[in-house]
N, C-alpha and C positions, 0 to 999 in steps of 0.2 A: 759301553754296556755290552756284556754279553748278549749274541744274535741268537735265535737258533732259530732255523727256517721251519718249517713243519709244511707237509705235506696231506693232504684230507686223501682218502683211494677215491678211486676217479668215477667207480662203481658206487660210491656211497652220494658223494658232490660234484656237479658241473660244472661247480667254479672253476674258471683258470686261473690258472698261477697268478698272472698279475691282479688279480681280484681279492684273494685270499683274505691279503692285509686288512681289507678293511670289511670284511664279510663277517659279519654278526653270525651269522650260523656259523660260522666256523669256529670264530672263539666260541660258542657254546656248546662245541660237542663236546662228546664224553671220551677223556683221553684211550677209553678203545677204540675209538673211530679216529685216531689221529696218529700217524705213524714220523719219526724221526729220521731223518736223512740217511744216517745210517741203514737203518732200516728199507729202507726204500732201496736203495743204490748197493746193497749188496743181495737185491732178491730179483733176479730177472724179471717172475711173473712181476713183480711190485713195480718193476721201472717199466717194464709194458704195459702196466697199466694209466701210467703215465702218458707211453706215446699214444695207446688209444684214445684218449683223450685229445692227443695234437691232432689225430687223423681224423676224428670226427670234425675238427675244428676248420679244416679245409670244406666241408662240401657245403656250408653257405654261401661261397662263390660263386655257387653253378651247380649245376645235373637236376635234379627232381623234389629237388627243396627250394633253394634260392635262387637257381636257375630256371624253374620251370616255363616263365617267360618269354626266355631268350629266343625263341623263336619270333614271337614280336617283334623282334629286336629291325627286320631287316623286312622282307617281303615273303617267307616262308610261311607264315600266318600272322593273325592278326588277335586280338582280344574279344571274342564273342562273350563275354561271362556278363555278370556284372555292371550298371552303366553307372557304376563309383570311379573310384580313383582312377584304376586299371583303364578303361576308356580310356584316356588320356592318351594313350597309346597309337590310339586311333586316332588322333587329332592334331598330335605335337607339330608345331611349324618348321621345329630343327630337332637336333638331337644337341641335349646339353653339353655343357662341355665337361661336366662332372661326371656324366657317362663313363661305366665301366672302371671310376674312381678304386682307386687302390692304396692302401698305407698302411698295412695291418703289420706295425712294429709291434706289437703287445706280444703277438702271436711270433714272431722272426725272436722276438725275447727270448719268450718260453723255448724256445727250439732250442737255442744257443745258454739254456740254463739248464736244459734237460743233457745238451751235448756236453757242458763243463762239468756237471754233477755225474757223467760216468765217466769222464777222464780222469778222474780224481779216485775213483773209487779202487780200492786196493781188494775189497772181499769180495767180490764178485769173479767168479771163471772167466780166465781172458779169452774165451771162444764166444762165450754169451755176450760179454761187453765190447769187444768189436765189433761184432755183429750189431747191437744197437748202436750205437756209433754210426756203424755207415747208414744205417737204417733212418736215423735222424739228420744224418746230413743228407740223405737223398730227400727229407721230407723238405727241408731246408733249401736246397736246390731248386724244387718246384715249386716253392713260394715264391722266389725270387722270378722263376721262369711267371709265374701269376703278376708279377710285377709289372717286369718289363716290357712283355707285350702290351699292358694299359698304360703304363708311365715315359716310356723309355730307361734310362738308369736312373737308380734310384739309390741311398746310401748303403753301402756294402756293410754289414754289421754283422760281426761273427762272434759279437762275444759280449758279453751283460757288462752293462756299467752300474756301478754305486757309489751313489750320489752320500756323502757323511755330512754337506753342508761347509766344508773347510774348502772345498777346490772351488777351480773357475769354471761357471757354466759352460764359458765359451769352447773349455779344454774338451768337454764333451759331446758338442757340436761337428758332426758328420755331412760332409757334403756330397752331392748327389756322384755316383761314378758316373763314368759311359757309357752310354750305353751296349758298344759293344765288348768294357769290360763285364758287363755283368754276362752276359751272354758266355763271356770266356771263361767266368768265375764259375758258370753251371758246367760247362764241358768240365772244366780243371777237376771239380769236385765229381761229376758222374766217374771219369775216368781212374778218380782216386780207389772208389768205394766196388767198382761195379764186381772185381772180385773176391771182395770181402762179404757179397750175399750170397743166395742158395741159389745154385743152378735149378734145383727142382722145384718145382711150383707145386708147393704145397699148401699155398693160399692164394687167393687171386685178391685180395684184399690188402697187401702187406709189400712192402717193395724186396723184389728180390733182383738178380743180375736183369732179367728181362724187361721189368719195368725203368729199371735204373738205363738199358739201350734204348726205349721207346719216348721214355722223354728226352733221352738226348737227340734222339732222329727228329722231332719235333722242335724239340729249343733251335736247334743250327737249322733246320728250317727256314725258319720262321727269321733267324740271324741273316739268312742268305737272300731269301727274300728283300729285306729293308736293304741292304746293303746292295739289288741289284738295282730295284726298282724306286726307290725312295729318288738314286742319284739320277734314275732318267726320268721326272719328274720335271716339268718348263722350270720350276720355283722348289728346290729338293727342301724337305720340311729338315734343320737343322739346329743345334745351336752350337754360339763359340766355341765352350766347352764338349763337346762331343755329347753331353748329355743323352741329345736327340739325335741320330743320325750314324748311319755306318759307311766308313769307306766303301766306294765299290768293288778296290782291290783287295776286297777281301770277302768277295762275292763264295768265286772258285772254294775257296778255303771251306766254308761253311757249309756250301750245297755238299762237297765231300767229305765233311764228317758225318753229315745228317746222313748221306747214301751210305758210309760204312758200318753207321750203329745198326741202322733196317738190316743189311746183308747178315749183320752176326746174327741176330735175329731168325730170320730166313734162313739161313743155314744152318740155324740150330737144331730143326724140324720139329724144335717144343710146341711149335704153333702150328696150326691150319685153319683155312676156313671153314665157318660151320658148315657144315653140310650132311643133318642129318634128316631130312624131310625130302623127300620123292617131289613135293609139292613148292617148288620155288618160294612163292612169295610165301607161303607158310613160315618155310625156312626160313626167309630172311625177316619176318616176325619171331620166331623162337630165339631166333640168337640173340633176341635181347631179352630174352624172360625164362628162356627154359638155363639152371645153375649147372645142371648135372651134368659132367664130361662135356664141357663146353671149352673147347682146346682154342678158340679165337679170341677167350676174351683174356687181356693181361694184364689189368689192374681195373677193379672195379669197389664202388661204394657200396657194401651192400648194407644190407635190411633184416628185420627177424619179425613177426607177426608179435611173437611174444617179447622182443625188444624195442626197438628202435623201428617203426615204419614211418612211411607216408602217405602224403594224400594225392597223388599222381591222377591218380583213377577217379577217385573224388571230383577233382575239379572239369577234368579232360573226355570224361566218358560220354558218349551221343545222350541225346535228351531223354529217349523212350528208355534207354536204360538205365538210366540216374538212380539211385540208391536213399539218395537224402530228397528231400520236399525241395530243396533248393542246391543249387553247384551246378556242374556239368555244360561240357562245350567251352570252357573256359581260354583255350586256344583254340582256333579250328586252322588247318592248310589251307595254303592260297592257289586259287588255277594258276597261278606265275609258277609255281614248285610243281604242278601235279603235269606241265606242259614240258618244264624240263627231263623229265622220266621218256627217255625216245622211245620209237618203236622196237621191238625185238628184230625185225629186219634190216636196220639202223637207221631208219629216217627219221624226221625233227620229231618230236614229238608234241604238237599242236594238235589239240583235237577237234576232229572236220565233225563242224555243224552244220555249213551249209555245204548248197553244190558250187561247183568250181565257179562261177559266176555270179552269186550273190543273190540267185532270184529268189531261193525257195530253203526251208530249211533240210536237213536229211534225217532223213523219219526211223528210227530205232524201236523193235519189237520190244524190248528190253531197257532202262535206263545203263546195266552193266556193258550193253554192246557199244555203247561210244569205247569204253577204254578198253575193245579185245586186242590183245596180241602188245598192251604197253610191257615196260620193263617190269619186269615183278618182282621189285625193290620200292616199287612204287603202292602196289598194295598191300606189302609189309610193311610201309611206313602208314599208312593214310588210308582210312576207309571210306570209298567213293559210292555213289548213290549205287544200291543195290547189291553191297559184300554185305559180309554174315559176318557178325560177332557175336559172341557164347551163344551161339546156335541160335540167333537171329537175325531174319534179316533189315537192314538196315536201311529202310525207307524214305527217300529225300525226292520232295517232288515240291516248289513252289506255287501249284499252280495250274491251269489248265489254261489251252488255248482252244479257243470256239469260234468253229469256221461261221462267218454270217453269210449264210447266202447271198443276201439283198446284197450286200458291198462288194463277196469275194476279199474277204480279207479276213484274218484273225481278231477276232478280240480277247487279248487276257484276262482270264479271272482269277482274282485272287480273295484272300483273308484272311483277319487276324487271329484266326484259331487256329492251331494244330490238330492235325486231326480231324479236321472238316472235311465233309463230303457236299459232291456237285449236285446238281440236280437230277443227274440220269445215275446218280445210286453211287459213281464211282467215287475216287480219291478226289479233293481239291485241293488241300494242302496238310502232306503227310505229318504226322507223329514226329519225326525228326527235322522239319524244316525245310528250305531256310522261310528264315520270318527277317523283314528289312530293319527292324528297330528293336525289336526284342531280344530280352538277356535271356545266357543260357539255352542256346539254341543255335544254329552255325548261321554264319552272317556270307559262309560261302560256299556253302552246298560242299563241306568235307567235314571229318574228324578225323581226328590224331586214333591212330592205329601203335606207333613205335611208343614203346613204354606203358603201354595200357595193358592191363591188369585183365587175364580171362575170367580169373575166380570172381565167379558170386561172392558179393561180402566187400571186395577190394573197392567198392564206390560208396560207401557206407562211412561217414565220419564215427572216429575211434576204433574202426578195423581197421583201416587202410589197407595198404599193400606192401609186400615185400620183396616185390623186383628191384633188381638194382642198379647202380647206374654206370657206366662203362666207360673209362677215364681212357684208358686203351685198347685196342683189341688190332690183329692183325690184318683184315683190312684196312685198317687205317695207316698202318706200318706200309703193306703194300703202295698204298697211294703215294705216300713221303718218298719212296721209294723211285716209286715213277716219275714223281716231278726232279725231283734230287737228278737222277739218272740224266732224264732228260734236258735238263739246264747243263747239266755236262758233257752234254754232245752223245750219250752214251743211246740212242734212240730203239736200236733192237732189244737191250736190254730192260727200256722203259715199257716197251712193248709187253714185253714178259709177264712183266708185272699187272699192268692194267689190264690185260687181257683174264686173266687169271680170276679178278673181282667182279669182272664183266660176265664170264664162264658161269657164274656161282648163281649170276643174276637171271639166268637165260639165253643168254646172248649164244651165238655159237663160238666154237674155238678160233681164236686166232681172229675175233670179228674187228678188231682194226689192225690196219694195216701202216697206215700213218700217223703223226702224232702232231699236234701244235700243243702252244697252251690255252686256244679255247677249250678241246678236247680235255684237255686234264683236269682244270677249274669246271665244267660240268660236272666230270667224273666225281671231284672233289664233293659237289653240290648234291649231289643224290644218292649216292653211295654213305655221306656223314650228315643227310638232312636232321635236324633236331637235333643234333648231339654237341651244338655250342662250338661248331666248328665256323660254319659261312659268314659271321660278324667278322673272324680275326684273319681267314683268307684275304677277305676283300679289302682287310687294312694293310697286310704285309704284300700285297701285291699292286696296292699303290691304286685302286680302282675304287674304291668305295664313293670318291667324290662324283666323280663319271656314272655309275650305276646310279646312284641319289644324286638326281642333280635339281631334284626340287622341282623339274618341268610336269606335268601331269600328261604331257604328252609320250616321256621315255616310258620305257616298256614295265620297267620294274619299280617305277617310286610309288606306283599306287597296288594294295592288293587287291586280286581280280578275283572276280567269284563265278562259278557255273550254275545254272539254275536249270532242272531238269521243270519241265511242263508235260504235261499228257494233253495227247490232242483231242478233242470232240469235234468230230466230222464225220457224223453217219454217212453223210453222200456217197463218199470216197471210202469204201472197203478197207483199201491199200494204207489207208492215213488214220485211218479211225481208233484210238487208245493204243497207237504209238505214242514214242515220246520224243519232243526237241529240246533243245538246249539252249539256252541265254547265256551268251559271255556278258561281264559287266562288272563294275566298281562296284565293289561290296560296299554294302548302304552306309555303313558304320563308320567306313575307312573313308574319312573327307581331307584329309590332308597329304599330297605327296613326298616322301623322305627326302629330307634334304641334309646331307655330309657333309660340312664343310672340311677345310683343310684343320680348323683346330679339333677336328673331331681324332685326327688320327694319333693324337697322344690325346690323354684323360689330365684334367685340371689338375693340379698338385695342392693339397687341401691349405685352405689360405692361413688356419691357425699353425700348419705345419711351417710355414712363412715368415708367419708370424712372432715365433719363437725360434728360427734358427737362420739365420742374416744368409747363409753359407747355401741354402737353397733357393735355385734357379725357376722362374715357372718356366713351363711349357710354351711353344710357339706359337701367338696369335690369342692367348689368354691376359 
């Protein structure tokens, strides 16, 4: 029987391709709403409407929709919203081993039917149809790069199979590559395409040469990584088949392509750091929300108020600002993240509560003057007790401490109102928190600053917001750059680099002088906090189990909270409605993370198993 495939435009239906077949609204539209193969594959706009369709289809993985999470994910913060599902978060004994699960063949289909359907096409201009072409195979590339990092290899599939019912199943039974074929299958193919895009960036939404170098400096990464640190591991995570696992000799190899894609980059001068704000941390708040002449960023998700937004602001926003009767605070940062932010003079950055010997706390006019002179990257990301958002300020106080004469000792007072006041008139527990068991409210004396919305309106269900979300940008090239460098022995060079991201932050010129790789995995950690990076560092560098080791005693398995208090102590002048501070396990957070070793590849889905003999699981599943 004659076939004929039909296509819905992608602006009328959200169905995907592999839906089509049996989508009741599609057989009932009106053959105006339905266009012919032909028709589609010889009209540019008409086949990019197609791939907008794939590119929307990537950001349920992660960023500001189905990401918004992932900071949960590790000790950056925790779940304050809600004490339904999301809790859980807070409590889990392990981390599953379905975690970060991956196997979106439907979608790798569509890719490799959108890529057969304009090789075929003869009526189309061949400047336009190469051009999508590479444009689909880089989308293709980065799915696979989505893979990898959660599976290790996975089956290599470049091309649609059709099933008539006369062949052997078995004949179409794919088995998993290696994993550092796939790795080499994303180089082969960046390498193919990267001059078949547009040097000029005329969309930061769209893959052009630049994005097509930034995920390769990331892919060989991240290649180089497994391949150095997986094999100095007591027990290297592997299997027969190579599936899991990369030689170490081919460490070098990897860390210098990942260092060559950043250099083209870099030297292309298409990029720079944002730096349009006098005001640092401003700054490095804008660069994630302000669109216009914004030269750092190099591929991003974006948003339209009057298309496509989300609810970022909604769920994320401090409590006094809340927009709905309910949302808000739904992730809050952990003091473990806000302690990592050093000094601008370079020391640790631990923030001094008490005096150097333990006796007494240290008494702050101000709740902001614990954090003067941190990196200010830190309050571009995270807004700590006493910054200002959409021109208020932001009030976090748990509490008061009340000296008793008769003892000579503090006694805390607290309660479960927001917004209550003490007896002598003042604060006793602010509008914004923390409260130890209640939703919607920060569970550790922070909120999320990075990706929040300034406009009025953008916390409001059914407005949302239209910032967008930033897949790359050239600090993060920098960083790849410096670790790349530096694993090659190349150290003045990495210098360069990191100094550069540091500069941007505050810091002064040239402020390190030496390099290890604690120093760069910090760098890595506060320079890309929130942005869906610190889950897949701490896998490729072979430490996630060490960090998470389950003990409640290591530094990082539980999340920590700071709890600012106002003192009452008329006696004492000097002490009197200052403020101190309480370090402490966030109420909420009762369980500490625990990594095992199956954690660092994702479960292989068991129906996927199930139906193909030729797939391998994962080690320790």
């Amino acid at each position: 029987m004659k076939q004929f495939k039909k296509i819905i435009i992608y602006t009328l239906c959200a169905a995907t391709l592999v839906q089509l077949s049996g989508c009741k609204k599609f057989l009932d539209r009106k053959p105006t709403d339905v266009l012919l193969d032909e028709q589609v594959w010889s009209d540019p706009k008409l086949a990019v409407s197609v791939l907008a369709n794939i590119y929307n289809r990537l950001q349920p993985t992660g960023g500001l929709e189905g990401g918004k999470l992932s900071p949960t994910d590790l000790e950056e913060a925790m779940w304050s919203g809600g004490l339904g599902a999301n809790n859980a978060r807070n409590t889990r004994v392990n981390y599953p081993y379905t975690d970060k699960q991956l196997w979106s063949y439907d979608l790798i289909r569509d890719v490799n039917l959108f890529l057969e359907n304009l090789d075929k096409s003869t009526a189309m201009q061949e400047a336009d149809r190469k051009h999508l072409l590479a444009e689909g195979r880089f989308i293709r590339a980065y799915i696979y790069f989505l893979h990898v990092r959660s599976m290790g290899g996975v089956p290599l599939v470049t091309n649609t199979f059709q099933y008539d019912g006369s062949l052997d199943v078995d004949a179409l039974k794919v088995p998993r590559s290696t994993e550092a074929g796939i790795y080499d299958f994303i180089a082969s193919e960046l390498d193919a395409i990267k001059d078949q895009l547009p040097l000029t960036v005329t969309s930061k939404t769209r893959a052009n040469k630049w994005t097509v170098l930034a995920l390769k400096s990331q892919a060989m990464l991240y290649a180089a990584s497994i391949a150095k640190y997986n094999s100095l591991m007591t027990d290297p995570i592997v299997l027969p088949g190579a599936e899991v696992g990369i030689p170490a000799s081919r460490a070098q190899e990897y860390y210098q392509k990942s260092l060559d894609a950043a250099k083209e980059i870099i030297d292309s001068k298409q990029f720079v750091l944002y730096n349009e704000n006098p005001d640092k941390a401003q700054n490095f708040y804008d660069l994630f929300t302000k669109k216009a002449n914004n030269r750092e960023v190099i591929w991003a998700q974006d948003y339209t108020l009057d298309g496509k937004y989300h609810d970022y602001t909604v769920e994320s926003i401090p409590r006094s600002l809340r927009e709905n009767a309910t949302g808000a605070a739904g992730v809050t940062p952990s003091l473990n993240l806000v302690e990592a932010f050093d000094y601008l003079d370079g020391t640790n950055g631990s923030l001094k509560i008490q005096t150097p010997n333990g006796s007494d706390y240290i008494y702050y006019t101000r709740p902001e003057d614990v954090f003067l002179n941190k990196d200010n990257r830190m309050f571009g990301s995270i807004i700590t007790p006493g910054s200002t958002f959409r021109g208020k300020r932001i009030d976090i106080q748990a509490g008061v401490m009340e000296w008793n004469t008769a003892t000579n000792q503090y006694v805390m007072r607290t309660s479960p109102d927001l917004g209550s006041v003490f007896a002598d008139g003042g604060t006793l527990v602010a509008a914004d928190g923390p409260l130890p068991n209640a939703a919607n409210v920060t569970n550790t004396g922070f909120y999320m600053r990075k990706y929040l919305d300034s406009r009025v309106g953008s916390g409001q269900s059914g407005q949302g917001s239209d910032v967008w979300w930033i897949r790359y940008r050239f600090g993060g090239v920098l960083l790849n750059a410096t670790e790349a460098a530096f694993e090659l022995g190349k150290t003045a060079e990495a210098l360069g680099y990191i100094n550069q991201v540091r500069e941007r932050a505050g810091f002064p010129a040239n402020s390190l002088k030496t390099l290890s790789n604690d120093v760069i995995r910090k760098e890595f950690q506060v320079e890309m906090a929130f942005e869906e990076q610190r889950y897949w560092d701490l896998k490729r560098w072979r430490i996630a189990h060490e960090v998470y080791n389950g003990n409640r005693q290591s530094p990082n398995t539980l999340v920590n909270a700071l709890w600012p208090y106002r003192v009452v102590r008329p006696s004492d002048p000097t002490k009197h409605n200052k403020y101190v501070f309480v370090k402490r396990v966030a109420p909420r957070f009762t369980q500490p993370r625990l990594f095992r070793l199956g954690n660092y590849y994702s479960a292989v889905p068991q129906n996927v198993i199930n139906a193909n003999s030729l797939i391998v699981k994962n080690p320790y599943h």
